[in-house]
C-alpha positions, 0 to 999 in steps of 0.5 A, a space after each residue: 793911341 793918337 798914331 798920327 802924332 806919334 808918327 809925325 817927325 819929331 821936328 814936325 810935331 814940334 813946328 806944329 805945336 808952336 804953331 798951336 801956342 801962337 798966339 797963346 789960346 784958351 781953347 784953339 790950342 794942341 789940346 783941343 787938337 788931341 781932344 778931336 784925335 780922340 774922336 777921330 780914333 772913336 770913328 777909326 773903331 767903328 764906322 773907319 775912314 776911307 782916307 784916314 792919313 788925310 783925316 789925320 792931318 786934316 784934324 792936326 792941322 785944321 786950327 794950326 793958325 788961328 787968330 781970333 775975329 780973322 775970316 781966313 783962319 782956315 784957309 791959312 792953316 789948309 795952306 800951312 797943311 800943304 805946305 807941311 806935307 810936301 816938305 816932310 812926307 812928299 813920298 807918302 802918296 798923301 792927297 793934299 787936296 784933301 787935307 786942305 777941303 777937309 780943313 777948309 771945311 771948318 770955316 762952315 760950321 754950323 752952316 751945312 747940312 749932311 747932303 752938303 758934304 761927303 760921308 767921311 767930311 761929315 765924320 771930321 766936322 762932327 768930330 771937331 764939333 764934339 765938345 758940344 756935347 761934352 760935360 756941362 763943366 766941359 762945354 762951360 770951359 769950351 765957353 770961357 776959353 772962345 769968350 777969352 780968345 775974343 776978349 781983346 778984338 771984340 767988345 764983350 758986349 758985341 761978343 756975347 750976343 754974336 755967340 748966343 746967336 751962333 749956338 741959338 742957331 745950331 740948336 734950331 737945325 735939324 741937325 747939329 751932327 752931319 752924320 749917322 754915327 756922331 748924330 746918334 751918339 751926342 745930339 741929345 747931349 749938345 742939345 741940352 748944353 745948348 738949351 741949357 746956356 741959350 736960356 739962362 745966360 752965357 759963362 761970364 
């Protein structure tokens, strides 16, 4: 099902698995990652990916490191991205300079609009944005998981009202989803998860 893994070298995928377990996370981790792939395989069935190699490694790399509270999470894992291509698939043809748009891309969640980026990089950020419209259960876990990954930088305080202003403030876009495709499919979800935790209250 999730190809891009499966066709990872083995010494590769489990580079990139320790990466995900370091540090330990509650929610940036290699589930989350096959999470977005399931998303990324959603999109590979109906509207498909132009680059979908660069897709791929852009969705398995994009959280690779990550340190709660750093601004330079993305642009780190966009550099591991490249570093990674070249030493294990330099005959593929992939282009890394897309990979590392892709992921650094990330770091501007909840701050473009659809005519701020191309139609597959709309697809990829919708894809990691998924979870909003997941399950009330899912998103609450989604919650706790960032809530615990920021516990021991941020005062819980400062964290809490930083984060209602965060999802306060995807609620009051336009649109949450820079594409058709994701737009369509969750936006009514996430809407109410997002109205549902911005009126009564964060997961303690």
């Amino acid at each position: 099902m999730h190809a891009a893994i499966l066709r990872l070298p083995e010494a590769q995928r489990a580079a990139l698995e320790a990466a995900y377990a370091t540090p330990p996370r509650a929610y940036h981790n290699f589930q989350h990652v096959l999470e977005v792939l399931r998303h990324y395989d959603t999109v590979a069935d109906g509207p498909g990916w132009y680059q979908p190699r660069e897709v791929q490694l852009a969705v398995l790399y994009h959280d690779a490191i990550y340190e709660a509270g750093r601004g330079d999470n993305e642009a780190r894992s966009a550099r591991l991205a490249q570093e990674q291509i070249a030493h294990w698939s330099p005959e593929m043809g992939i282009d890394a300079a897309r990979v590392v748009q892709l992921i650094e891309l990330t770091a501007r969640h909840g701050s473009l609009a659809p005519a701020d980026v191309d139609a597959e990089a709309a697809l990829f950020l919708d894809c990691d944005m998924a979870i909003l419209a997941a399950s009330p259960e899912a998103f609450d876990a989604y919650d706790r998981g960032i809530a615990q990954e920021y516990g021991a930088v941020v005062p819980g305080w400062i964290f809490r009202r930083k984060r209602r202003e965060f999802l306060k403030g995807l609620l009051a876009r336009e649109r949450i989803y820079l594409s058709d495709f994701f737009h369509a499919r969750l936006d009514a979800a996430a809407r109410a998860n997002l109205r549902r935790v911005t009126r009564g209250g964060l997961p303690s």
